[in-house]
N, C-alpha and C positions, 0 to 999 in steps of 0.2 A: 504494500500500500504506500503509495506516494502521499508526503507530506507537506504542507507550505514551506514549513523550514528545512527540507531537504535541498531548498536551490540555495544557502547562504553558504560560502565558503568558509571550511576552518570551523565551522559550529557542528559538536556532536552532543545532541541533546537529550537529555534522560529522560529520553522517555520510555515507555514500558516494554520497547524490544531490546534498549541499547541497556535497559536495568539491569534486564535477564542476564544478557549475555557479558555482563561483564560481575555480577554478582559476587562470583571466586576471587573476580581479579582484587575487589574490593573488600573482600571477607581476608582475603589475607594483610591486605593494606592495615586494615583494620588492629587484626594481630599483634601488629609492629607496636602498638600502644602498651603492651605487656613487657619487661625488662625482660623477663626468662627467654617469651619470642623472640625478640630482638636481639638479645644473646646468639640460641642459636642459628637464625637466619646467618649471623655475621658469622658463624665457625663453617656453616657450610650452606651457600643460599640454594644452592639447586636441590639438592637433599630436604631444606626446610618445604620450598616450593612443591616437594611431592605431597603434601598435606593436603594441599590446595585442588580441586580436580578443575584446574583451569586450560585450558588450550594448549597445545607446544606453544602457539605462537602470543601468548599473555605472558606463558613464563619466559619466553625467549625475551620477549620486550621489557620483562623484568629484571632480570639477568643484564641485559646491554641500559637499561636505564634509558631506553627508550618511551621518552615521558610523552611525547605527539603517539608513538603506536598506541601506550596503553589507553589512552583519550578514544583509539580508532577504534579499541578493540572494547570495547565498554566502560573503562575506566572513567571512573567519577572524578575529578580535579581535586577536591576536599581528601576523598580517600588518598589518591596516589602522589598527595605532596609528603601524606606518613613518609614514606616511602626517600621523598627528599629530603627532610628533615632529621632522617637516619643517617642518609648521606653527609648531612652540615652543610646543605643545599639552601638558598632561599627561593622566596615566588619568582623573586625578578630573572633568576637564573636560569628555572624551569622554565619561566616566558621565554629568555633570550634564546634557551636551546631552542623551542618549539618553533621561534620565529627566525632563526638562525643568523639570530646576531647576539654580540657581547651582552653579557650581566648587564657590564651602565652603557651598552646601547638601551637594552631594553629598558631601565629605569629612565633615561632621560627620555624615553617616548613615551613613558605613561605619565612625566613630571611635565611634557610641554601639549598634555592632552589623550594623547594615543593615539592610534595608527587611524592614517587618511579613511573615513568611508569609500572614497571616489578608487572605484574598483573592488571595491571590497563586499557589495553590497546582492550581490546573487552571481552566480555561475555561467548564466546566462551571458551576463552585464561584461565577466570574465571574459567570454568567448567572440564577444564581439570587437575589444581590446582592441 
C-alpha cells in the first residue's frame, strides 16, 4: 500500500509496517540501557546480537554502525542512538554520518536552520532536478 509520505526523501516513518519490522532491531537497542547488556555486547557484539532474532542485515548494520541502514531497516532514531551513546557518539555525529558530512558540518547546519527544503521536499521534485 502506497503512502502520502512514501514520496518524501530520507523520511522513514513509524509506522505500523516499519514498527514490525524493525521491533528486534529496537528491542535490542533497548537492552543496551542495562550495564550487564552492555557489558556483554562490548566483550563480544555478534554473539550478544544472536539474542536478538533480527535480520542478517539489522545485525550486519549493527555491527558496521550503520546508523542510515538501521533507520532503513526499521530502526527507531530514539532506540538506535542507545546504540550511539554506547559508542561516546552524539546526535550531531549520527546526523553528520547519515548526511555524510563532519560532526560540526552537521551542527552548524542545524545552528544556521537546517538543510535547504528546495529539493528536499518529494522524490518526484528529486527526479525532475
Amino acid at each position: 500500500m502506497s503512502r502520502e509520505y512514501d514520496d518524501i526523501p530520507g523520511t522513514y516513518v513509524m509506522d505500523s509496517k516499519h514498527c514490525r519490522a524493525g521491533y528486534h532491531l529496537n528491542m535490542f537497542c533497548m537492552s543496551l540501557n542495562n550495564k550487564a547488556n552492555r557489558d556483554a555486547f562490548r566483550d563480544d557484539e555478534a554473539a550478544y546480537l544472536e539474542a536478538f532474532p533480527m535480520t542478517e542485515a539489522q545485525k550486519q548494520s549493527v555491527l558496521e554502525r550503520d546508523w542510515l541502514g538501521m533507520l532503513r531497516l526499521g530502526g527507531n532514531i530514539y532506540y538506535t542512538f542507545k546504540l550511539a551513546v554506547f559508542d561516546g557518539h552524539s546526535m550531531q555525529y549520527v546526523g553528520g554520518k547519515m548526511s555524510n558530512i563532519s560532526e560540526e558540518q552537521f551542527r552548524q547546519m542545524m545552528v544556521s536552520g537546517g538543510r535547504s527544503i528546495e529539493g528536499n521536499r518529494s522524490k518526484k521534485e528529486q527526479a525532475r532536478g
